[in-house]
C-alpha positions in Angstrom: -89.0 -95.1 -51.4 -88.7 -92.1 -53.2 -87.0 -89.9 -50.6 -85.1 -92.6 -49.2 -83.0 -93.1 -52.8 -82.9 -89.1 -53.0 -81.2 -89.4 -49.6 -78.9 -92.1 -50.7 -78.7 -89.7 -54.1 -77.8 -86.5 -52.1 -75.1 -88.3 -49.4 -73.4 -90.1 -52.4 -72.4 -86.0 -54.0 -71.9 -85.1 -50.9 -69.3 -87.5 -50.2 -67.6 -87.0 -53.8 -67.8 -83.2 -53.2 -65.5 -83.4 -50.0 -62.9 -85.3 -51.9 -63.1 -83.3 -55.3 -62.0 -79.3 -55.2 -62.5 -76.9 -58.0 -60.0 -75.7 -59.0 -60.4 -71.7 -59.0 -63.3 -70.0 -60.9 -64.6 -71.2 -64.8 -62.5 -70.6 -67.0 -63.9 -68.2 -70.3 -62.3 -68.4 -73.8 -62.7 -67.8 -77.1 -63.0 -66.4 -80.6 -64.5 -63.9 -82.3 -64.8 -62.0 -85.8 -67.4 -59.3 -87.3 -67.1 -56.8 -90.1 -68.6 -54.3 -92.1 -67.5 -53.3 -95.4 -68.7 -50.7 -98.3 -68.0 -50.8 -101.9 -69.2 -49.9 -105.3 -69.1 -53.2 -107.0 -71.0 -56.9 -105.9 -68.6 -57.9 -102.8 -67.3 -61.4 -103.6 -65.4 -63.8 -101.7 -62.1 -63.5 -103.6 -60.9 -67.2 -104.2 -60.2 -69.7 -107.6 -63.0 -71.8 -108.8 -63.0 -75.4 -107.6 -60.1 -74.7 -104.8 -59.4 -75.8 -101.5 -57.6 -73.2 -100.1 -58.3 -69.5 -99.1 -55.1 -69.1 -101.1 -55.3 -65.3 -101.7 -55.4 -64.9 -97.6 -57.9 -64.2 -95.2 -57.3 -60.5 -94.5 -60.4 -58.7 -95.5 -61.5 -61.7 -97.3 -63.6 -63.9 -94.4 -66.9 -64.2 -93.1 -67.7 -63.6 -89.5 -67.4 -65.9 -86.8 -67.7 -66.5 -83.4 -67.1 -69.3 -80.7 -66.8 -69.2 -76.8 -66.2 -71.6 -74.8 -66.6 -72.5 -70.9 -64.2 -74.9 -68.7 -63.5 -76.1 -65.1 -60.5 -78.2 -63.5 -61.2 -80.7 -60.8 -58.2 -81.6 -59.2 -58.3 -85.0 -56.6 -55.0 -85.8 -54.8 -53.0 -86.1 -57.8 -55.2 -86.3 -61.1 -56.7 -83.0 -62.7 -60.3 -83.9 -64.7 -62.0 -81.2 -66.7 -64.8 -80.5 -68.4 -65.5 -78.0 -71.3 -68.3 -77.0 -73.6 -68.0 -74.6 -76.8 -70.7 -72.8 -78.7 -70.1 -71.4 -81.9 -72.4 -69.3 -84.4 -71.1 -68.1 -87.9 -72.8 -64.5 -87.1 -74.9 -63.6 -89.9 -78.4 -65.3 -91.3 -78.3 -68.2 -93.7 -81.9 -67.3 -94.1 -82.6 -63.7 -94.9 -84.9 -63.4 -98.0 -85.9 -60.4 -99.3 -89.6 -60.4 -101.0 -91.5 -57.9 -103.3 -94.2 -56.2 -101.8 -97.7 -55.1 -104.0 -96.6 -51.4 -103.7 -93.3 -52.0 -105.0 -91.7 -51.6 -101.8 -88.9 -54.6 -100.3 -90.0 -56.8 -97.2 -86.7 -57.8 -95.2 -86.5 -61.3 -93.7 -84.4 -60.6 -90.6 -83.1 -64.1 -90.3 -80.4 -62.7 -89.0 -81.9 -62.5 -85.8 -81.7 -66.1 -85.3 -78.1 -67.2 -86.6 -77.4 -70.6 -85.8 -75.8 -72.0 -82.4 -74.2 -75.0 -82.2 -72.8 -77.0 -79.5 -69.3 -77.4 -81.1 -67.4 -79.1 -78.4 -68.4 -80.7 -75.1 -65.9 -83.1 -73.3 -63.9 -84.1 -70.4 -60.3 -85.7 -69.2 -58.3 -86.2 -67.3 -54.4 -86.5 -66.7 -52.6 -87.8 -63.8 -54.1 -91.0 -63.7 -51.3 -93.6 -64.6 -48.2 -93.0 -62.0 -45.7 -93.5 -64.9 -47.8 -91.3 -67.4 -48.4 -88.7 -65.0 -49.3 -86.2 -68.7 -51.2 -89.1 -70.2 -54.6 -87.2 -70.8 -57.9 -89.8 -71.3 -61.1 -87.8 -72.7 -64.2 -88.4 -73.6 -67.1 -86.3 -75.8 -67.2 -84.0 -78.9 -64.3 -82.0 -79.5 -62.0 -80.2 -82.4 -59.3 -82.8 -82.8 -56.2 -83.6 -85.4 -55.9 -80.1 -86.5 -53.2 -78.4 -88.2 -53.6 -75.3 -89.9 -52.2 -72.3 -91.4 -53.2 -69.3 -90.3 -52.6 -66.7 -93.2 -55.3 -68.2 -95.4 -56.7 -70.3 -92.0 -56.7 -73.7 -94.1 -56.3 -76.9 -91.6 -54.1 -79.4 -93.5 -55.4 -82.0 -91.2 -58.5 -82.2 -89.0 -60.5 -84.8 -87.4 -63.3 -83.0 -85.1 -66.2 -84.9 -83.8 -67.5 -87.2 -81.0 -65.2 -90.2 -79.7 -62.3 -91.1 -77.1 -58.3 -91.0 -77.0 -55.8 -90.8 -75.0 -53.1 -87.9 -76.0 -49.4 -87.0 -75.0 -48.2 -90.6 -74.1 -44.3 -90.3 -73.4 -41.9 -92.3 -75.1 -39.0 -90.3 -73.9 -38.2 -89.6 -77.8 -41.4 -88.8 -79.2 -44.9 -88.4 -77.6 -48.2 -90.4 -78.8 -52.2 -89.9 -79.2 -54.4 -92.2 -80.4 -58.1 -91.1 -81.1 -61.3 -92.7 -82.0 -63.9 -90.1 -83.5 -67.3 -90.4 -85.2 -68.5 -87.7 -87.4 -71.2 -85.8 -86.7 -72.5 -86.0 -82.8 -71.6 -88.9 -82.3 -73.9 -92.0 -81.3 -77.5 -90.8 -82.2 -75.7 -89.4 -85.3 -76.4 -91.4 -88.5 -77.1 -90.7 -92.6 -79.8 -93.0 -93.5 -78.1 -93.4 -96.8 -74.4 -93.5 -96.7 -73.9 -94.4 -92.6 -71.9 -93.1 -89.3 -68.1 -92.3 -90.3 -65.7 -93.4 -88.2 -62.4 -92.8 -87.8 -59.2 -93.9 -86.1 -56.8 -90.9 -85.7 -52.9 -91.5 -84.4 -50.1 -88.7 -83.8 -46.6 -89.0 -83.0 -44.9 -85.7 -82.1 -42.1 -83.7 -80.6 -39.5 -85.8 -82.1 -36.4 -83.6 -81.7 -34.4 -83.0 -85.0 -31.3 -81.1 -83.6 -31.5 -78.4 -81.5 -34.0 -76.3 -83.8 -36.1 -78.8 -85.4 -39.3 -81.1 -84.7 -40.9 -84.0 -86.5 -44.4 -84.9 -86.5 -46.5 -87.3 -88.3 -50.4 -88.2 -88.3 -52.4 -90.6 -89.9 -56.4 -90.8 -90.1 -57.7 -94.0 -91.2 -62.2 -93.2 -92.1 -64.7 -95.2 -92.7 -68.3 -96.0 -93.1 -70.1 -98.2 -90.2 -73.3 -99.2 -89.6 -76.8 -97.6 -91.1 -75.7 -97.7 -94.7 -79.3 -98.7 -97.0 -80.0 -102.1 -98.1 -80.1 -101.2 -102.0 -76.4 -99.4 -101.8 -73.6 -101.7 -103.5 -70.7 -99.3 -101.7 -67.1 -101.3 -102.4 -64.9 -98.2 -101.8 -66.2 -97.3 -98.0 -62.6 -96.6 -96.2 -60.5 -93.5 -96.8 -56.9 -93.1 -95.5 -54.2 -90.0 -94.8 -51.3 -89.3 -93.7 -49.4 -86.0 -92.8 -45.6 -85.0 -91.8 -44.5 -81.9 -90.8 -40.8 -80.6 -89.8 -40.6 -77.3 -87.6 -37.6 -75.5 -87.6 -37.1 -72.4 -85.3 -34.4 -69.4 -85.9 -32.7 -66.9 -84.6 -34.9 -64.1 -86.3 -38.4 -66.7 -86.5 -39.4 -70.1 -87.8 -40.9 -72.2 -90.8 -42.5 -75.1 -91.3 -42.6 -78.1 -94.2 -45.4 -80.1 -94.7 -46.7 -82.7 -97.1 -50.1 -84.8 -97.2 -51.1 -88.1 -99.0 -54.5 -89.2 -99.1 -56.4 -91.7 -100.8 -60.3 -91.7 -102.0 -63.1 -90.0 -100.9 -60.5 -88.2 -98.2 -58.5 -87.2 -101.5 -61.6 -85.3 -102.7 -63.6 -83.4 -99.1 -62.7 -79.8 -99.9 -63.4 -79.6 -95.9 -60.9 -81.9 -95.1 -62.3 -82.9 -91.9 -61.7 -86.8 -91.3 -63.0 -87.6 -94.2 -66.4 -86.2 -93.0 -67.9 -85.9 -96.3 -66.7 -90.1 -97.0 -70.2 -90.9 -97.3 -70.8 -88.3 -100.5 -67.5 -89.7 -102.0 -67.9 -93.7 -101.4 -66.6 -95.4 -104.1 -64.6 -93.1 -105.8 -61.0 -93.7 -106.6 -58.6 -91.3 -105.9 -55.4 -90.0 -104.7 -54.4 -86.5 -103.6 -51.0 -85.0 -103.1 -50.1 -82.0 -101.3 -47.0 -79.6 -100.1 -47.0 -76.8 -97.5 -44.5 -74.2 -96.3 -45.5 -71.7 -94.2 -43.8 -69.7 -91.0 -42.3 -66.1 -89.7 -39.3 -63.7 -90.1 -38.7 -61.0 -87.3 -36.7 -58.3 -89.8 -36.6 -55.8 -86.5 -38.3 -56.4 -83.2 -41.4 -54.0 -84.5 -41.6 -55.5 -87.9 -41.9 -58.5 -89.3 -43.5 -60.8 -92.0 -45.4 -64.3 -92.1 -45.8 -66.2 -95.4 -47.6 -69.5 -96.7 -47.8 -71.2 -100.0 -49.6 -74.6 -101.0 -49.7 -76.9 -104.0 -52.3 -79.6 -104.2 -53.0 -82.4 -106.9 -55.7 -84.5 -106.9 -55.9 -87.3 -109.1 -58.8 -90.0 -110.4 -58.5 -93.1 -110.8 -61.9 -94.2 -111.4 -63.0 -94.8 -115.2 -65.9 -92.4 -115.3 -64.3 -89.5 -113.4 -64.8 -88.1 -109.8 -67.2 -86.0 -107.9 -70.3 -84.1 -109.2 -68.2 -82.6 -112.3 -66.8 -85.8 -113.1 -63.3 -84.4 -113.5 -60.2 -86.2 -114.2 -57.3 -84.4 -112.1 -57.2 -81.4 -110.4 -54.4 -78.9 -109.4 -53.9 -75.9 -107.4 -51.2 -73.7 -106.2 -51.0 -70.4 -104.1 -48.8 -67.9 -102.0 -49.6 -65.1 -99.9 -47.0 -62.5 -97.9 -47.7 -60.3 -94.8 -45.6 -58.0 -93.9 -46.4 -55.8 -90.3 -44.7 -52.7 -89.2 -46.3 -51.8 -85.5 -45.3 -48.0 -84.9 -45.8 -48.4 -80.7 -47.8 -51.2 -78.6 -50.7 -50.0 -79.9 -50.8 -49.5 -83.6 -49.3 -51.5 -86.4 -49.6 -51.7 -90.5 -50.1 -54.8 -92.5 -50.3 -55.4 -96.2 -51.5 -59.1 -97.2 -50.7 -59.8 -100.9 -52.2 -63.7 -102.3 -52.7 -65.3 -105.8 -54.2 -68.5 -106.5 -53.9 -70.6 -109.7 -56.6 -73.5 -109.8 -57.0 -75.9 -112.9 -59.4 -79.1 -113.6 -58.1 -81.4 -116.1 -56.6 -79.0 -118.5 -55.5 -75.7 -118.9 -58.5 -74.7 -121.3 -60.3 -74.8 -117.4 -58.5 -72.9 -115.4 -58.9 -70.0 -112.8 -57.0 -67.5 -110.9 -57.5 -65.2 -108.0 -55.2 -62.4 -107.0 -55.9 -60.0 -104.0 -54.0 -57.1 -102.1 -55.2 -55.9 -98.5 -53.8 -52.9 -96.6 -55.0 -53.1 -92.9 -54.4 -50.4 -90.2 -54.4 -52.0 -87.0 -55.2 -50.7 -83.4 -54.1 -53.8 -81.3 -53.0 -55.3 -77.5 -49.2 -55.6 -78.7 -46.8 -55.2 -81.3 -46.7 -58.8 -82.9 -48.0 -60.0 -85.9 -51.2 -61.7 -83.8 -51.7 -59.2 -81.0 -55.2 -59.5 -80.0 -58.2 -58.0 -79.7 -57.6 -55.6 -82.5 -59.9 -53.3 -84.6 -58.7 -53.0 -88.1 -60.2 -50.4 -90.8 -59.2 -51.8 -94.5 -59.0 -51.4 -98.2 -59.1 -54.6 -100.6 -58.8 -54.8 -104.0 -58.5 -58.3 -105.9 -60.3 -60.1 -108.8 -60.9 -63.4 -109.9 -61.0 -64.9 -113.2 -63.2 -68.2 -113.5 -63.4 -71.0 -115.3 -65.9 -69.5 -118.0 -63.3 -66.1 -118.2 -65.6 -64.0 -116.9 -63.9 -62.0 -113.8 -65.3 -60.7 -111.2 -63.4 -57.4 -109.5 -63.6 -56.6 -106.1 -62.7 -53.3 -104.0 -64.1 -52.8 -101.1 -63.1 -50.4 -97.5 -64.0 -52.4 -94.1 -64.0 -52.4 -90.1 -63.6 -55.2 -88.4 -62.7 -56.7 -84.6 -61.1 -59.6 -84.0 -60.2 -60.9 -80.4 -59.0 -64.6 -79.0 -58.9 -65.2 -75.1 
């Protein structure tokens, strides 16, 4: 009986095999960060207390980070499927202890050795299924999702990553439409015993045409807690919504963007911003949060050029006896950061990244600020801004003042690669 339904088993694949062809080789992508750096004085990350944003910029001020990815089309008559699956790790030990020994001497943890590896994405699609939506893509799995970002001070404005189902780029001739269901997490054996699953439905309507130059966007995430939440919790406030619109406008000599963000609740107070991920830690707070983005590009010659990003965020309470663990009443933050690039050939470039940050809960008596100048000499595939791979060798200075006035000053030299494919 056995061998007879491994028969049956084996004929079946064989049968879908001669109707299904790969379509070339695997596909390999991904990204990748790691640096060393020296200095005289305690290396800090160089950011305001209690703020969202990376607001000084990320150059010479980010941890490493790596991610790669594997993918392979199937194409039958006229749909294409795929599949992908992404491992990340954040390169470096969230373990390493250092202990004392009986001679005086230091023991070294090397927990470095075994840096987490996640499975950050793992799904599969398919477009070409519905005659007149021949782009319509249907997926299925754990995947990043919703995202917009900046990528000065690599902040996403919106993100909704996790395990679900959609369907993306529906034409309406105008506009195009995706519509998303995700759980936080991994999905269906994923649960918090105290607070419950998150779900969330996530919709985006884009490439409405403003003009000749201009685009429109919205998205909306509406969050919530389902299912698994304990018998002895009294949660009221369990659903979190947000909504986003951006405007792109391209030029002659580059491009800029507009964007603002309204968000209620527990999705008004995830410093992640992730699809309101951290929902469950929030429940039943009241709040709203209000944010404004500009950020985009100006080609001055063909070898030099400048990109540029600035934020402002306000988060407001509502609830009588304040939010989150410091119980505050409002908070506020604001930021810009500049960087210009001269590339002297194909191969080389100069870039100088300049960033403050202003960061304030409830009044001005608690406030911080961060401030930080990079100067970055670049050996890279290209002369634009984001060539890639590049090895950089920089020199940071910066300091930030927190909320007790003590400052903490920073200067520091460092190598680093950095490489997308």
């Amino acid at each position: 009986m056995k061998m007879k339904a491994l028969t049956i088993a084996v004929a079946l694949a064989c049968t879908a095999t001669s109707v299904t062809s790969f379509a070339g080789t695997p596909n390999f992508s991904g990204y990748g960060r790691y640096a060393s750096e020296a200095s005289d004085d305690t290396i800090y990350g160089i950011q305001a207390d209690n703020s969202k944003i990376n607001g000084v910029g990320r150059l010479g001020n980010e941890g490493n980070w790596m991610e790669w990815a594997l993918s392979q089309d199937f194409v039958v008559d006229k749909a294409t499927f795929d599949m992908k699956v992404m491992l990340d790790t954040p390169g470096f030990a969230t373990s390493t202890t250092a202990e004392q020994n009986e001679d005086g001497s230091i023991k070294i943890d090397e927990g470095w050795r075994s840096a987490d590896v996640q499975v950050k994405q793992f799904y599969g699609g398919g477009k070409g299924i519905f005659e007149s939506q021949p782009e319509a893509y249907v997926w299925g799995g754990k995947r990043f999702y919703g995202r917009e970002q900046t990528g000065l001070n690599d902040y996403f404005m919106m993100s909704g990553d996790g395990a679900g189902a959609g369907v993306d780029n529906l034409d309406f001739g105008w506009a195009k439409f995706d519509a998303g269901w995700i759980q936080g997490g991994n999905g269906a054996l994923s649960s918090n015993q105290n607070d419950g699953n998150i779900s969330a439905i996530l919709l985006h309507l884009h490439d409405i045409k403003v003009g000749e130059s201009g685009k429109l966007k919205f998205r909306t995430t509406f969050a919530g807690l389902s299912g698994n939440i304990a018998d002895d919790q009294d949660i009221k406030n369990d659903t979190a919504m947000q909504f986003y619109t951006g405007y792109h406008h391209s030029l002659s000599n580059g491009w800029f963007q507009l964007s603002a963000r309204y968000e209620t609740d527990s999705l008004a107070l995830s410093g992640a911003n992730a699809a309101g991920w951290t929902i469950g830690g929030n429940a039943d707070h009241e709040a709203a949060g209000y944010m404004l983005f500009l950020n985009g590009a100006v080609d001055f010659t063909e070898m030099a050029s400048m990109e540029y990003a600035a934020a402002y965020l306000y988060t407001d309470c509502k609830d009588d006896e304040g939010c989150g663990d410091a119980k505050f009443d409002d908070q506020m933050e604001y930021n810009a950061t500049v960087r210009p690039q001269i590339s002297w050939n194909e191969y080389m470039a100069t870039a100088l990244e300049a960033g403050y940050q202003y960061s304030q809960v409830d009044n001005s008596d608690n406030d911080s600020t961060a401030w930080k100048v990079t100067l970055s000499q670049n050996f890279q595939l290209g002369h634009f801004m984001w060539s890639r791979p590049v090895v950089r060798f920089y020199a940071v200075t910066g300091s930030t003042k927190h909320v007790n006035n003590k400052s903490d000053d920073t200067n520091k030299v460092g190598a680093m690669v950095e490489a997308w494919w």
